[in-house]
C-alpha positions in Angstrom: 120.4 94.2 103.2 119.7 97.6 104.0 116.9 99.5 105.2 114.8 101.9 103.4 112.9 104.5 104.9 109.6 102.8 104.5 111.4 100.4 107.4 111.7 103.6 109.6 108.3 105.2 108.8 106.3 101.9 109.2 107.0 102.0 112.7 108.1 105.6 114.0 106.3 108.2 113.1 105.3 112.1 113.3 106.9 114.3 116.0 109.7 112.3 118.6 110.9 114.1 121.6 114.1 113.1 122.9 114.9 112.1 127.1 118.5 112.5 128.2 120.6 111.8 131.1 118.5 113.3 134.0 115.6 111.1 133.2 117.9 107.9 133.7 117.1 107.7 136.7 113.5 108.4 136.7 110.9 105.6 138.5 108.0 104.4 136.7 105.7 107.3 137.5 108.1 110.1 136.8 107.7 108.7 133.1 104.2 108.5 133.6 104.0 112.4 134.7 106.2 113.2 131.3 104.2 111.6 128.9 101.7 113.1 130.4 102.7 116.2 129.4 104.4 115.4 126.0 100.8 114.3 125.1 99.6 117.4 126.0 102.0 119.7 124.0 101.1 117.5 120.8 103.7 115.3 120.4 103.2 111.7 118.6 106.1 109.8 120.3 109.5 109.7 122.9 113.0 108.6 122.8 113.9 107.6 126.2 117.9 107.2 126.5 118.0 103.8 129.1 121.5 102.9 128.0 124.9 104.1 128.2 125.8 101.1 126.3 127.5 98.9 128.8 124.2 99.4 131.7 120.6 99.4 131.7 118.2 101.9 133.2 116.0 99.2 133.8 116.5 96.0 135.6 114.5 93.4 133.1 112.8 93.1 130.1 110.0 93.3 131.7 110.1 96.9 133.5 112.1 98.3 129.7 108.5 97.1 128.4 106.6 98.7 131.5 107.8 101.9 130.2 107.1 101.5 126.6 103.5 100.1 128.1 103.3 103.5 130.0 104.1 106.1 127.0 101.4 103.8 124.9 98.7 104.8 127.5 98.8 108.2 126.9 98.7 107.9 122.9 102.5 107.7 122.3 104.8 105.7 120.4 108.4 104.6 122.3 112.0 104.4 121.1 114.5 103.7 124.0 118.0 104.6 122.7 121.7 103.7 123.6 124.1 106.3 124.0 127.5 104.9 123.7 130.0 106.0 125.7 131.0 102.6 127.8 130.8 98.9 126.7 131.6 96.7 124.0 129.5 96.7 120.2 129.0 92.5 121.8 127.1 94.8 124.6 126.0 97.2 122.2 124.3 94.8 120.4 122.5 92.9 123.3 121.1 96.1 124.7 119.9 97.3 121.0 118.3 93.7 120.4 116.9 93.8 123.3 114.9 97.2 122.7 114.7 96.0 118.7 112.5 93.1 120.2 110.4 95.6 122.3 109.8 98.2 119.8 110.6 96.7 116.6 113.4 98.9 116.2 117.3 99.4 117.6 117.8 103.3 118.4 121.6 103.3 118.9 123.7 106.4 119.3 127.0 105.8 117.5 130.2 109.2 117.1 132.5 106.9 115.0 133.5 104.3 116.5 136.0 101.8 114.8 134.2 98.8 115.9 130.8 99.7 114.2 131.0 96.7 111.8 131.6 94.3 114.9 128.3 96.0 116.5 126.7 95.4 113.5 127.8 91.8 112.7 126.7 91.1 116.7 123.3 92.8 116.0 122.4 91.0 113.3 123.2 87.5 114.8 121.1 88.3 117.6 118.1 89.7 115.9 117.6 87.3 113.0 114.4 89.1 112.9 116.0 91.8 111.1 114.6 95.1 113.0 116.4 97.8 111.4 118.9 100.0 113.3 118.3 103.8 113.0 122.2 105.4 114.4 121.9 109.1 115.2 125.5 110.8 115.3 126.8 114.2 114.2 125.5 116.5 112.1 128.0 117.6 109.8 130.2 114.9 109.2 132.8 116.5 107.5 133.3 119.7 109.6 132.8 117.9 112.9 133.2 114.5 112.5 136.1 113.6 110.1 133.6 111.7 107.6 132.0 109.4 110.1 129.7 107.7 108.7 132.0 107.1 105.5 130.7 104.7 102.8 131.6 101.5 104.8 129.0 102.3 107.5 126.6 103.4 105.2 127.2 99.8 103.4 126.0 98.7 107.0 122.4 99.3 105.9 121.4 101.5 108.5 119.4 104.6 108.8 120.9 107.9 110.3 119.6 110.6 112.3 121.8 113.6 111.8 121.9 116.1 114.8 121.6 119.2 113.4 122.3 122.0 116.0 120.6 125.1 114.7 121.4 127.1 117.5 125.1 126.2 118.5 125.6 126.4 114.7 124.0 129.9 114.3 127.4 132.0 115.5 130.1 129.2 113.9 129.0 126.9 111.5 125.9 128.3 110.0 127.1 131.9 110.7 124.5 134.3 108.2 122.4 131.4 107.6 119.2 130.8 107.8 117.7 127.8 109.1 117.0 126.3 105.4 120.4 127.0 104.4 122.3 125.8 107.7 120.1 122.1 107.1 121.5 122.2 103.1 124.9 122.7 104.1 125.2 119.5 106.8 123.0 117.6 104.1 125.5 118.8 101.6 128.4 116.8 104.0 126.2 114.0 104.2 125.7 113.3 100.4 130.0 114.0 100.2 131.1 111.2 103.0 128.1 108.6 102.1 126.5 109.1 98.8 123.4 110.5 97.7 121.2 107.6 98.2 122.0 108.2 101.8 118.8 108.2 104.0 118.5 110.5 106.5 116.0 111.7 109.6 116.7 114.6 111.1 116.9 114.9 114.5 116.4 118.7 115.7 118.1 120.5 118.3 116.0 123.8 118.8 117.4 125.0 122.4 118.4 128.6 121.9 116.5 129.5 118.4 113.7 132.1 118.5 109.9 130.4 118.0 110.1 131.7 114.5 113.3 130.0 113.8 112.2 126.9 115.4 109.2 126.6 113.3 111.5 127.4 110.0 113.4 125.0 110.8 110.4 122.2 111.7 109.0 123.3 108.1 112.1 122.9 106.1 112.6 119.4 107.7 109.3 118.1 106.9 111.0 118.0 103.4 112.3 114.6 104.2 109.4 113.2 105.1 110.1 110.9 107.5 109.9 111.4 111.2 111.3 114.4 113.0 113.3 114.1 116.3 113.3 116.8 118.5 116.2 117.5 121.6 114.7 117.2 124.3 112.5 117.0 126.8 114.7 118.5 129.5 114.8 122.6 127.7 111.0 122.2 125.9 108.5 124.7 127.1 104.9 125.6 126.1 106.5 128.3 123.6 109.0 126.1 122.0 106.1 123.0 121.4 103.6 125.7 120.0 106.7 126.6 117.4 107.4 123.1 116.2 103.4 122.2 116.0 103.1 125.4 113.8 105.4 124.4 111.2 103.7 121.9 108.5 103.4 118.2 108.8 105.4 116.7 105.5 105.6 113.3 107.4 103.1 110.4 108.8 101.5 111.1 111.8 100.7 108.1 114.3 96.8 108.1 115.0 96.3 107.5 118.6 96.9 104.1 119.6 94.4 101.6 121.4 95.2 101.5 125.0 93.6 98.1 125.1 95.1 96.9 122.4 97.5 94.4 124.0 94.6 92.8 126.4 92.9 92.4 123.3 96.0 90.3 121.2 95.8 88.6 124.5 92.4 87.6 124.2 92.3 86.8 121.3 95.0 84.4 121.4 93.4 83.1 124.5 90.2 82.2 122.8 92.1 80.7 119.7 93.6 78.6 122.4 90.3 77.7 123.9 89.1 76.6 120.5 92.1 74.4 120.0 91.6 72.7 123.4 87.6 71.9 122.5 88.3 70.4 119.2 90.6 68.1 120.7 88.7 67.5 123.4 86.1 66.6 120.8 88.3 64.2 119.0 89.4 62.7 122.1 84.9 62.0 123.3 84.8 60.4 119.7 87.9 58.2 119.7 86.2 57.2 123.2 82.7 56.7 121.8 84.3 54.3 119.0 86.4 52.0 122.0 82.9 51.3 123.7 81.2 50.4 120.4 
């Protein structure tokens, strides 16, 4: 079965920021202080990386959920994400179920590996559930990658995230381009290597660009509306955040989320719980009454 971008959309939505490496390591409250200030530059979400796929950045389920608990008190959304680079796709796929059954989503990233359909097989026995996987890899799949993802992958059902690199691309691959044009040409390799149902959010690198390019670049990529990735948190500044909330929204945006929202589930649940108990205990006082009689 494969995922549609409704799948994606009905979960993540409006502006993502990306975390790399350095915050790996971070404690609890150095997230904290980051969402902080993500919030406060506009964005609706962040994609912490907490996995080179073989390790965690976190020791249990519990403290991978005390992050995602953390970003949601500040009014934003969380994706963790593997990075592969170590492991097995067995690994691969505990670690993304894992998050999948945190989030609602697996965030794997994934530069053609030729194991992907073993991941994928893994993933799915392991999240009957059927969260869907969005794999972010290269850009330009013909020029850089070889034709990863080829039509096989794509058969996977998975959404991709493309990495387009507007400013590493600006003196090589986009040479004379302009930010439209550069995204049309690595959408171009896309529709070649996987078809043009291929469904596609575009993760943004804008590290280097000019604030008018960034937001040219923001604009034209609200054409796919779906969410828009941007890379990362580590090189964003005031400047760079004013560009990319300039350019037109073309995609959901989350509306602030309850902070109270899971006390209240909890509550809730509690109190249908409560009810439960009374009836029975109800049942039980009448069954009595009848004995004596």
């Amino acid at each position: 079965m494969a995922w549609t971008l409704a799948d994606i959309t009905a979960r993540l939505q409006g502006r993502i920021l990306y975390f790399g490496d350095p915050s790996r390591s971070w404690s609890l409250a150095q997230f904290d202080a980051a969402f902080v200030q993500v919030k406060t530059w506009g964005f609706d979400g962040v994609a912490p990386k907490l996995s080179d796929g073989q390790g965690t950045d976190y020791a249990t389920d519990a403290d991978l959920r005390a992050i995602i608990a953390k970003a949601k008190v500040h009014g934003l959304t969380c994706w963790p994400w593997v990075g592969v680079s170590k492991g097995t796709p067995q690994r691969w796929a505990d670690i993304c179920s894992e998050m999948a059954h945190a989030t609602g989503l697996a965030f794997i990233d994934v530069e053609a590996p030729a194991n992907f359909h073993a991941f994928m097989a893994e993933y799915r026995a392991k999240t009957p559930e059927n969260f869907p996987v969005l794999c972010t890899c290269g850009g330009n799949p013909v020029t850089w990658s070889t034709g990863w993802p080829g039509q096989t992958a794509v058969q996977e059902g998975v959404v991709f995230s493309p990495q387009w690199y507007g400013a590493s691309w600006k003196s090589g691959y986009c040479s004379g381009l302009p930010p439209d044009q550069c995204i049309n040409k690595a959408d171009a390799e896309w529709i070649r290597v996987a078809g043009p149902s291929v469904i596609l959010v575009p993760s943004l690198n804008f590290d280097g660009l000019s604030a008018a390019e960034v937001t040219a670049f923001a604009s034209y990529a609200a054409r796919w509306k779906s969410p828009v990735l941007w890379w990362h948190y580590g090189v964003m500044t005031n400047a760079y955040a004013a560009a990319i909330m300039a350019a037109p929204v073309g995609f959901p945006v989350s509306s602030a989320p309850d902070p109270c929202a899971d006390v209240k589930a909890q509550l809730a649940q509690t109190q249908t719980q409560l009810a439960d108990a009374l009836d029975r205990l109800r049942q039980i006082g009448a069954l009595a009454q009848g004995a004596v009689k």
